[in-house]
C-alpha positions in Angstrom: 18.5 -1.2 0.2 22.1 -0.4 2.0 22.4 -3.7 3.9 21.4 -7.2 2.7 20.1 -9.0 5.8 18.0 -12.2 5.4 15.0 -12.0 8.3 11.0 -11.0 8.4 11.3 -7.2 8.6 13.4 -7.0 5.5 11.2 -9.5 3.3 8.3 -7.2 4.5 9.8 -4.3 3.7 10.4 -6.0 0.3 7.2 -6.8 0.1 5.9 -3.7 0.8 8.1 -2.3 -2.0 6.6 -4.6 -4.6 3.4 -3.7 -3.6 4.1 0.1 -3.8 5.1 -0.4 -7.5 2.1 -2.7 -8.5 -0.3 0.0 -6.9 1.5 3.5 -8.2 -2.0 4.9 -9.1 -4.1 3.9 -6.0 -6.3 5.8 -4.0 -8.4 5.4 -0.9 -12.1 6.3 -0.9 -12.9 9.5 0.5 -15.5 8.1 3.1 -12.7 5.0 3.9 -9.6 8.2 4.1 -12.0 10.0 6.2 -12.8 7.0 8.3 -8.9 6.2 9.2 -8.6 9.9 10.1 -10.9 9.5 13.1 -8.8 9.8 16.2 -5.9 9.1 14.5 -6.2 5.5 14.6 -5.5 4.7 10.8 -5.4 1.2 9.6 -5.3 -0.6 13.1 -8.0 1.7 13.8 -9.9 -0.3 11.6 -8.3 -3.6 12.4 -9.1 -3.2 16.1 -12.7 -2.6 15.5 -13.6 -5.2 12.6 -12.4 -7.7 15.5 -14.3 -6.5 17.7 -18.4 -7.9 17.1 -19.9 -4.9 19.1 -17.3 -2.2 17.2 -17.3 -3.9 13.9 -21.3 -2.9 13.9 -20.4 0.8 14.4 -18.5 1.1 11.0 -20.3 2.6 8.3 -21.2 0.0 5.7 -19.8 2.1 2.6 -16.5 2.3 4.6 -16.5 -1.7 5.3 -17.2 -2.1 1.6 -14.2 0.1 0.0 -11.9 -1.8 3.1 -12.9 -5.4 1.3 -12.9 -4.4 -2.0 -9.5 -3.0 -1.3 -8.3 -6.0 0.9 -9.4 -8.1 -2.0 -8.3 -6.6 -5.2 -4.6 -5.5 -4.1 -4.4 -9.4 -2.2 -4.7 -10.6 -6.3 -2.5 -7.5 -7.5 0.1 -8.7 -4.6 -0.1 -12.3 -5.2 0.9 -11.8 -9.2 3.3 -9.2 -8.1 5.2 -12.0 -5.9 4.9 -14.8 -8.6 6.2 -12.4 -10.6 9.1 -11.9 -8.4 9.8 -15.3 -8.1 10.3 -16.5 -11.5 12.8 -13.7 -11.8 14.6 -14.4 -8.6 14.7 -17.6 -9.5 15.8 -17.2 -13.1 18.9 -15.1 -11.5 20.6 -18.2 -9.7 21.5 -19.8 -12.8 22.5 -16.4 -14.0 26.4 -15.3 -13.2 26.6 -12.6 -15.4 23.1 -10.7 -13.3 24.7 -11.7 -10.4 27.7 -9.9 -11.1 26.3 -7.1 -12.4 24.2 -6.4 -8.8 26.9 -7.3 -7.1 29.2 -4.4 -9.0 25.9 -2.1 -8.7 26.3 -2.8 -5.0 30.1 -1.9 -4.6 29.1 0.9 -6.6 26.6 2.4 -4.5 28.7 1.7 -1.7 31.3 3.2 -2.7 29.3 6.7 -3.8 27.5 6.5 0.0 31.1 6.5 1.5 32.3 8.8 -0.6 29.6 11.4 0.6 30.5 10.9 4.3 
């Protein structure tokens, strides 16, 4: 991350991050990756319709399966992730020396991403 800002899209961003290194070997289902293809409507595709009583009944029950399997398992997978996350975070306020060392890591980067332009 370049800049540190404190607001929503950066923590889910973060989030998201966590997430993608919790779930480094996941894979969708062929009938749900086929599914979100349709029209191009991906994930909110999906969303839109499982809102929606008369749509949600047009979605193949092997797809809705997978989608709450999904849903359910990387939820748990997230939750520990974040816990996780946390305790570390919150180990690192009484911490100096860490602090110091991501705050030279920082400078350091910074410095390199300068030095480039």
């Amino acid at each position: 991350m370049r800049r540190i800002c404190i607001d929503n899209k950066i923590l889910e961003v973060d989030a998201y991050s966590l997430l993608c290194n919790v779930k480094k070997d996941f894979t969708l289902p062929e009938s749900l990756r086929e599914f979100l293809s349709r029209d191009d409507q991906g994930i909110e595709g999906l969303l839109f319709m499982i809102k929606d009583p008369k749509l949600c009944r047009r979605i193949p029950s092997d797809v809705r399966a997978a989608y709450e399997i999904i849903l359910a398992n990387t939820s748990e997978d997230l939750d520990k992730a974040l816990e996780s996350a946390i305790k570390s975070f919150q180990s690192l306020l009484d911490n100096d020396a860490a602090k110091k060392e991501i705050i030279h890591k920082f400078i350091q980067a910074e410095y390199e991403q300068q030095s480039k332009e």
